[in-house]
N, C-alpha and C positions, 0 to 999 in steps of 0.2 A: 515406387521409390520416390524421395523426396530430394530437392537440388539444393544446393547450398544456400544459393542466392534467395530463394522463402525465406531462411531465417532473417536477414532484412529486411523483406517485406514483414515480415510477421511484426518484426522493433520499430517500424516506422508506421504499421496500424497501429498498432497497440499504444500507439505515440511514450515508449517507455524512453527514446532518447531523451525527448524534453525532459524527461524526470531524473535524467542521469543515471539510467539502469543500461547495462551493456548485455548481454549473450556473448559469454566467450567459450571458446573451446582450447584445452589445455591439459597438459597433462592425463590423457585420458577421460576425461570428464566435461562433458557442456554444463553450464553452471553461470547463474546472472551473479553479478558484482554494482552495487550500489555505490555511488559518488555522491558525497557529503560533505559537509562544513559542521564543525560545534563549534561554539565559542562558551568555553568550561573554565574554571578558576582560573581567567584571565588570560587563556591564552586561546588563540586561533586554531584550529587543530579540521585540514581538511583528510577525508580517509576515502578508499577506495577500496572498500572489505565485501565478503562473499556474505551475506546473511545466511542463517544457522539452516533454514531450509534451501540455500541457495542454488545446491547442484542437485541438478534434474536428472542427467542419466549418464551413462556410456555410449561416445560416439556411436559404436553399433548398433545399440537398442533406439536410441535418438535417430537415426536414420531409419528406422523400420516404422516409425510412429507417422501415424497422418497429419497432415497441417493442421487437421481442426483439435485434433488430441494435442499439439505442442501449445496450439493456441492457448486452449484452455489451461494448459501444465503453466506457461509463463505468466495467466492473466492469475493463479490460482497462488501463486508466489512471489508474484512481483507487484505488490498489495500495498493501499496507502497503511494499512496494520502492521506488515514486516517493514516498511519503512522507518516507522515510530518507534519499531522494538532495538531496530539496529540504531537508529540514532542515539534513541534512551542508554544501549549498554555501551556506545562511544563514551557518551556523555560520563556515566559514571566509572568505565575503565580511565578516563583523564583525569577525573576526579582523584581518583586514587592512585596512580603513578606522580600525579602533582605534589600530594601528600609524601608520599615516598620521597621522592626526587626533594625536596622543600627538607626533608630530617638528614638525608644523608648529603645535604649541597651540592645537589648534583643540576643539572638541567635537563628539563623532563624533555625540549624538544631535540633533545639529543636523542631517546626515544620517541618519541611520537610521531617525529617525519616520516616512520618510513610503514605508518597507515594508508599513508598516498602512496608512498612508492610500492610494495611488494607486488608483484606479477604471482600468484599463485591461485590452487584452486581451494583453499584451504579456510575453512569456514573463519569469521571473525574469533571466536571463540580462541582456536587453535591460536592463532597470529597476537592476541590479547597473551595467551601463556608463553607463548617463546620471548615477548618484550618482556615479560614478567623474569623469566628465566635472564636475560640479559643485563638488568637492570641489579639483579639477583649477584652476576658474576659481578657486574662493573663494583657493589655495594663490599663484595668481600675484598676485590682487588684494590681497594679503598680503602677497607680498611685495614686491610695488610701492610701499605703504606704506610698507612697511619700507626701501624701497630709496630712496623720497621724503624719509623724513624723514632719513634717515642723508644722503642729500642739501644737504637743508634744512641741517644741523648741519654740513657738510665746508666750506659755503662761504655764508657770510651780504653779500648787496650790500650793506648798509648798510656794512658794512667796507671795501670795495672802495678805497679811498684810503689805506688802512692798507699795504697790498700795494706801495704805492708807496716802499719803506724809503729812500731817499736824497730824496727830495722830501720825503717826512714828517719828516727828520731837520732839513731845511733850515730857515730861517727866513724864507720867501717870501712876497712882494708881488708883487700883481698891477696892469699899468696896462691898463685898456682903451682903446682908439684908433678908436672909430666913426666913419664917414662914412658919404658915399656916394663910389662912382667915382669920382675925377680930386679927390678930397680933401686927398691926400697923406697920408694915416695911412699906408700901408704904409713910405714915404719917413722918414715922422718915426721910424717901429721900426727899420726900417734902418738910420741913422746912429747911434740909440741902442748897438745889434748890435755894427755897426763899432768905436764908439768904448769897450767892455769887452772888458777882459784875455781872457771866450772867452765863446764863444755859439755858439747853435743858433737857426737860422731852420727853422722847418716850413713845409712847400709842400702845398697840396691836388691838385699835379699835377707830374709828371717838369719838364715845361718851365721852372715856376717854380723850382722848385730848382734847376734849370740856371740861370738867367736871374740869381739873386741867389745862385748861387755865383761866376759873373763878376763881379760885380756887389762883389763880399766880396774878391776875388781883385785887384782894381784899387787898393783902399787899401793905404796903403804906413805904415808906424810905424816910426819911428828907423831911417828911409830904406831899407825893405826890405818887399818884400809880404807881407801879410797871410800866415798859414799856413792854407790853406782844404782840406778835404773835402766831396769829393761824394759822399753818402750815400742812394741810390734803391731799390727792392726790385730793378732789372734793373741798374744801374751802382752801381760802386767807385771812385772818384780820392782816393785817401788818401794826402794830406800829410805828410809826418814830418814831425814836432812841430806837426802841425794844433792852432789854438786854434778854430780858430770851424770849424763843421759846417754847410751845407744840406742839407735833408734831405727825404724826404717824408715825410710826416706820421704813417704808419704803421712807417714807422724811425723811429722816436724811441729814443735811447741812454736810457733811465731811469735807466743806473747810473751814467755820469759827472756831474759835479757840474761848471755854470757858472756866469759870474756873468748873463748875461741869455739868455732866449728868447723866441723871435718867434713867437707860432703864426697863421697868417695865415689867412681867411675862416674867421673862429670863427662865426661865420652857421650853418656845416656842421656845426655840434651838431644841427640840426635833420635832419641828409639822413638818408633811410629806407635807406641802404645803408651806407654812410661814415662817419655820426654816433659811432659807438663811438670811431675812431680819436680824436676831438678831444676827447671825454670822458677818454679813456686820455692824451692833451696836456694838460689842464689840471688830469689829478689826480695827474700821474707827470712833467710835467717838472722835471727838478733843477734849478730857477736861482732865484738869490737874486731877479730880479727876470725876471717874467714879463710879455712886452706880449701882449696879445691884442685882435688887429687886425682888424675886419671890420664890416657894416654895423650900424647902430642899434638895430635891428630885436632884435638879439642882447642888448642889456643886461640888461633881467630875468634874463635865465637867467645870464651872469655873474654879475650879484650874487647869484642865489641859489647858487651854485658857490663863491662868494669866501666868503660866510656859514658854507657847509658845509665848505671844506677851513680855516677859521678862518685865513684870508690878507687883509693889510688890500690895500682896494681903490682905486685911483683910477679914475677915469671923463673921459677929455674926448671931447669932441661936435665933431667939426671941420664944417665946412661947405664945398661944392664953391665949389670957387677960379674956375669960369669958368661962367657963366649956362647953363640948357638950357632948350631952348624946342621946342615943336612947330612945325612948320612951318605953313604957313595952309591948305594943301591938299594932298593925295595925290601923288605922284609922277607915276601913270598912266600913263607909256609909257618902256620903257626912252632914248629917243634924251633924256628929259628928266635920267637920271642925270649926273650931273660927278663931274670929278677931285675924291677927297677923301670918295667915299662909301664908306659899306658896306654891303652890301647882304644880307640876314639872311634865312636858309629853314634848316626844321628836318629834314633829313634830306641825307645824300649826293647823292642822285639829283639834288634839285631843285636843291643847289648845282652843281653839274658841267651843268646844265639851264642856269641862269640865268648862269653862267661865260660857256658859248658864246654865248647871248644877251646878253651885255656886250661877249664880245670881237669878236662880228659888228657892233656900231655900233663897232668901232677903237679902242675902248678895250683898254690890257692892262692884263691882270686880277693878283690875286694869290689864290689857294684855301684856304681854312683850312677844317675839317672834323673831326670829333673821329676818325676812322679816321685821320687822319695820326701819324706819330709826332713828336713832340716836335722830330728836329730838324727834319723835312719844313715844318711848322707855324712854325718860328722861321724859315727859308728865305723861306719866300713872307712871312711879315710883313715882314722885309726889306726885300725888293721895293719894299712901299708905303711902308716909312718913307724909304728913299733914294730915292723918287721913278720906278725903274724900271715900278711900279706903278701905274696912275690910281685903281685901285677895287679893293676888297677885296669876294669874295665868300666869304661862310662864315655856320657854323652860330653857335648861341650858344655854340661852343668861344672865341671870340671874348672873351668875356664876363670871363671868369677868365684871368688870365695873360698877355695879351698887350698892351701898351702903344703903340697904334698913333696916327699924326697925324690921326684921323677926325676929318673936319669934320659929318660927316651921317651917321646911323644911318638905314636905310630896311628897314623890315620889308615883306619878300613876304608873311607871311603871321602870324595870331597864333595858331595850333591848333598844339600838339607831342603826337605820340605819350610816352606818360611809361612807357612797358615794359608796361603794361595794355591801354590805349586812347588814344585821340584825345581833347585835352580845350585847353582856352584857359591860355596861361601863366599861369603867379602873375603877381600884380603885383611882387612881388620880382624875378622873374627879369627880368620887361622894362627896371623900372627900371636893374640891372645891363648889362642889354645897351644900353639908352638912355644911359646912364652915359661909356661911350667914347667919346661925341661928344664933341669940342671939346676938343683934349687939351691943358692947360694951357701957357702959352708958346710956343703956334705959333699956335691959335685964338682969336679972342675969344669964342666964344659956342660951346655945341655945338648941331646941329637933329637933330630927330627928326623923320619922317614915313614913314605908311603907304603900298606902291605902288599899295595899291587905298584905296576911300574905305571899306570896313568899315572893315579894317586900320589905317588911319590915325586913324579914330574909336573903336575899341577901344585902342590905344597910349594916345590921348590920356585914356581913362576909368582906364585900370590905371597912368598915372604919376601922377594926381589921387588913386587912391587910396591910405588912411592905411593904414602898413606893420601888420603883423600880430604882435606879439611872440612870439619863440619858447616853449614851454613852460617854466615853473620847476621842472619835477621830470619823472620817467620817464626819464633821461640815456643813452643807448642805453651797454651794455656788453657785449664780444664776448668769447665764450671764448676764454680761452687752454691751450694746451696743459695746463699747471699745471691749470686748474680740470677739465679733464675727464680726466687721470692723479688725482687727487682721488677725483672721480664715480668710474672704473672702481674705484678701491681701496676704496671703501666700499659698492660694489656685484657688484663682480667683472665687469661689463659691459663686451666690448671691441668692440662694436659702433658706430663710430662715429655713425650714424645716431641710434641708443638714448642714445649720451652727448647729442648735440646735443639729443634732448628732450628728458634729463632737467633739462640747464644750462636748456633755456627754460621748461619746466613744472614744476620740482622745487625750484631753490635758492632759499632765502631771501630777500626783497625788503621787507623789515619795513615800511618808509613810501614805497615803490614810488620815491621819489628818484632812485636807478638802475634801473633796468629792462634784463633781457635780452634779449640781439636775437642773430638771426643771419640771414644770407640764404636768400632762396629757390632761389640756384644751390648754396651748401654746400651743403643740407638734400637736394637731389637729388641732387649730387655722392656725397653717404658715403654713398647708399642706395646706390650701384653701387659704389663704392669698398669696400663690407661684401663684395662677394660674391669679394673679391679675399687672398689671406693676406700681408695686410700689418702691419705693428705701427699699433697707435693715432698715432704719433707720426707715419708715415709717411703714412696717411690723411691727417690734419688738412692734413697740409702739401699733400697733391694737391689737396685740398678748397680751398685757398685760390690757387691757380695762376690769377693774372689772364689769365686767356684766354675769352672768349667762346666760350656752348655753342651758338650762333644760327649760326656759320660752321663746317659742317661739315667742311675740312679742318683747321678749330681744333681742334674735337673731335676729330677721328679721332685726330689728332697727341697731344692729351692723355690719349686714350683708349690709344697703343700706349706713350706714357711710364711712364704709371701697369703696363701688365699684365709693363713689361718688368722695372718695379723690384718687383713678386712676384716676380720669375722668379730676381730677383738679378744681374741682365744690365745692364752698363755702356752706355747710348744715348751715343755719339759722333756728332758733326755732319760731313759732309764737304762739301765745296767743291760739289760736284758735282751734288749733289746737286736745286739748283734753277736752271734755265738764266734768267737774270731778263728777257734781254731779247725773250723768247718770249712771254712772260707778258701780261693783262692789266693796269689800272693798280688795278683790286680785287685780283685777285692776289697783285700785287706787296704790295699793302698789308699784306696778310694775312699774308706771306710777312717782313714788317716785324713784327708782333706776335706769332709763329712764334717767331720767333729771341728775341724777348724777353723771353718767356715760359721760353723754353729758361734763356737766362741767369739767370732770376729762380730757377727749381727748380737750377740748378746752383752759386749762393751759397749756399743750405740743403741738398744733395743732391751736394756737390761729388764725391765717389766716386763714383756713381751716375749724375752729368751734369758730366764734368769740360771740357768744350769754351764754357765761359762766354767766354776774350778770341776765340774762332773767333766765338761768336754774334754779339758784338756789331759784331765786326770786318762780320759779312756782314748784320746787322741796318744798321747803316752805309750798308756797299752799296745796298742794297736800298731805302734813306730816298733816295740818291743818285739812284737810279733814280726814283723816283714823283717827288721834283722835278724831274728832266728831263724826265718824261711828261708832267705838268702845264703845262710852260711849252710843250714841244712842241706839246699839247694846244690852250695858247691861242694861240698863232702860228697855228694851223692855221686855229681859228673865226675871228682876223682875216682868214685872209688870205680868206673865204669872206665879207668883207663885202660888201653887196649894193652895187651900182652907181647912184649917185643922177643 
């Protein structure tokens, strides 16, 4: 056995101190380390690295070896030849971090110091890749910076109003028209609408811009109708010599100049999805005079909006024109519903549930549900306002946009999935859905009541409570195309994914006033869309294809759209394609937002998806079909009424 104290005598014959060569033990490993000086593209650079033959053995094998074997193992590697080689690869590893360091202005002896310092048994080589790795991170986190602030500089939100050149140019006045439900604000903007030279109504849903493009289409001036367009992301009905536009709210024309617009549940500056579009409404529509119409709740943040686009503001406060009241107790059994109700459940299932459970006590029902399409949805309302109907069942689709004779609001239940989890309405939304009770000039009063007694004593606590004001600053704002060709050009980034975080984590937001937003299906969407060779422009636009990633024939379908416009391949629709009357009535549905979706990328992507008047012709169809299956549907649960 060998003693410690040899390996110093071994370093002190072998006179390898004088030479700056050590014998260390470390880490598992005995191993010599050479001590050196270069002096390389001007800088001094001393190192203390292991040469590439440097470790000898494992303490345990290094102790079983005899003095004259170690001798010869340190004289056989610790060589004026491995001297030269490890100096030569200092030399040129400085040479080249210098270089590096010199293009990206960095300083190389922020690297190279710590050639003297590392304590390790790790051959030069290794200790050469990890400053390379370092220098690596430092170069990106650099340019990141640099890619941030040239960010910051390309696009400042505090501007974001400026962007809007024909509304900035304009001289506009805002009127706000608050209520609640059954108020008539929307009615008092409307006839405003109607009665100037031209206008634009914004819709928060297809249906309502349907509904008061009719509605626009009915008035008649120096005894000729109105000139109306219908303006949707999936439908076009353009009038020649149209004055007044419906729209939905993310169409908005910024460049034509009117003299009034209507933007309707301005409330939805607040939605965590949506909000951008009513932000981009109230700071880009072109009209001399702007109504924005929608709950109470909403004022603060108008006026702080009116303050900041320096537009004078009026304010009126309307009050609901027909009394609402809670009822005295719960509903509790369906045989206790009557004609005139409607009856409220937060999901598909439980509506289609609670349908046949209506239409089995002989009632006929009417279905509303947000998977319906827009005209499916105005179909069965229908129903209940011409009386074919005794009871509407639906979700809080209900809520927005449809104007029905309901005498009674009756919630099944107060819990809604909100895309996260399971959680208890706002008191906004309830009130909104309690709101349709009692529709002015048919009713005198509207009731509300729960069909269980929680339910009915939760309603009753969340219409008592005092509404919540929207934020006066953070105003959600959504990239546009424009800000993220911007980002790439001052970054060179064509990654869409990378654009969308630079717009949310990089630009400019000086007094946070407006704040950037985007969704969580975009932000997934470009991560897959990146691995596709598409242009930016063509991304963005797949990125925002209203179609649900939750129905996997949605997906699939969007998924073989997007690889086929890489490919440069024209997607044609054929008749044939779907047999409808095979189909479920989920199918069908789907099969309904399928084709809408189609149309929507084929108004931006027309070369590309030129089969838009086929879509809608068979999206049609297909809405034709789901309300024949629905009424089918409920004839059927009547006719399985039980026998009293």
């Amino acid at each position: 056995m060998t003693h410690p104290d040899d390996d110093d005598e071994l370093i002190q014959e072998l006179a390898l101190a004088g030479q700056g060569i050590a014998l260390v033990k470390m880490e598992g490993r005995v191993f010599l380390r050479f001590e050196g000086v270069v002096d390389e593209a001007g800088l001094h650079v001393p190192y203390a690295l292991v040469p590439a033959q440097g470790v000898l053995a494992k303490p345990s094998k290094w102790r079983k070896l005899e003095r004259e074997a170690r001798a010869a193992l340190i004289a056989e590697r610790a060589n004026e030849r491995a001297r030269r080689e490890l100096d030569e690869h200092v030399r040129a590893f400085v040479r080249e971090l210098a270089e590096e360091c010199e293009d990206a202005g960095l300083a190389p002896m922020d690297f190279l110091h710590t050639l003297a310092d590392l304590q390790t048994s790790e051959p030069a080589g290794a200790i050469f890749d990890r400053i390379r790795q370092r220098l690596g991170h430092a170069v990106e986190r650099q340019r990141e910076e640099q890619h941030a602030e040239r960010t910051r500089q390309s696009i400042n939100l505090a501007e974001y109003p400026a962007s809007f050149d024909v509304a900035r140019r304009l001289p506009r006045r805002f009127i706000a028209l608050l209520g609640p439900t059954n108020s008539g604000k929307t009615h008092k903007a409307m006839e405003a609408l109607a009665k100037a030279a031209s206008g634009v109504y914004l819709a928060p849903l297809r249906l309502l811009a349907l509904e008061n493009y009719e509605r626009l289409l009915e008035v008649e001036r120096h005894g000729k109708p109105l000139a109306v367009s219908l303006v949707t992301g999936e439908e076009r009905r353009l009038a020649e010599g149209a004055t007044h536009v419906a729209s939905t709210v993310e169409m908005l024309d910024t460049r034509t100049a009117v003299d009034v617009a209507v933007i309707d549940e301005i409330q939805m500056l607040a939605d965590r999805d949506r909000g951008a579009a009513w932000t981009a409404a109230v700071c880009g529509a072109p009209a001399r005079t702007v109504y924005l119409v929608g709950a109470p709740e909403a004022r603060r943040a108008i006026e702080a909006l009116a303050e900041r686009l320096e537009c004078p503001l009026e304010v009126h406060v309307l009050k609901r024109k027909g009394p609402l009241a809670m009822e005295p107790g719960p509903v509790r059994k369906v045989k206790n519903l009557r004609p005139g109700d409607a009856l409220i459940a937060f999901s598909r299932r439980d509506v289609l549930m609670w349908r046949d459970m209506v239409a089995e006590m002989g009632h006929s029902v009417a279905t509303v549900y947000g998977n319906l399409s827009p005209e499916v949805r105005r179909a069965q309302a229908q129903r209940f306002r011409d009386g074919s109907a005794d009871i509407v069942v639906g979700t809080d689709a209900i809520a927005m946009g449809l104007n029905m004779p309901i005498q009674r609001i009756v919630m099944t239940a107060s819990i809604k999935f909100n895309g996260v989890e399971e959680e208890e309405i706002p008191a906004a939304l309830a009130r909104q859905i309690a709101g349709r009770a009692g529709r002015y000039g048919i009713h005198e009063e509207g009731l509300v009541a729960g069909y269980d007694a929680d339910t009915h004593e939760v309603m009753r606590s969340l219409l008592k409570e005092k509404p919540v004001p929207l934020n006066t600053s953070g105003f959600a704002v959504a990239p546009t195309l424009e800000h993220l060709h911007r980002i790439a050009a001052v970054t060179g980034e064509t990654a869409l994914a990378k654009l969308l975080k630079r717009f949310i984590h990089n630009i400019d937001v000086p007094d946070g006033f407006f704040y950037p937003r985007i969704t969580e299906d975009q932000n997934e969407r470009a991560e897959w869309l990146d691995t596709l060779p598409l242009t930016v422009a063509e991304k963005f636009t797949l990125s925002l294809v209203p179609v649900t990633t939750r129905v996997a024939s949605l997906q699939s379908a969007w998924e073989h759209w997007a690889m086929s416009l890489a490919k440069k391949k024209v997607t044609r629709l054929r008749t044939d394609d779907y047999v409808l009357h095979h189909m479920t009535l989920q199918e069908v549905e789907d099969i309904c937002r399928l084709y809408s979706a189609y149309a929507w990328l084929g108004y931006r992507l027309p070369e590309y998806f030129p089969d838009v008047t086929l879509a809608q012709d068979m999206s049609r169809e297909a809405s034709s079909r789901v309300d024949s299956m629905l009424q089918d549907q409920n004839a059927s649960a009547r006719r399985r009424r039980p026998r009293r």
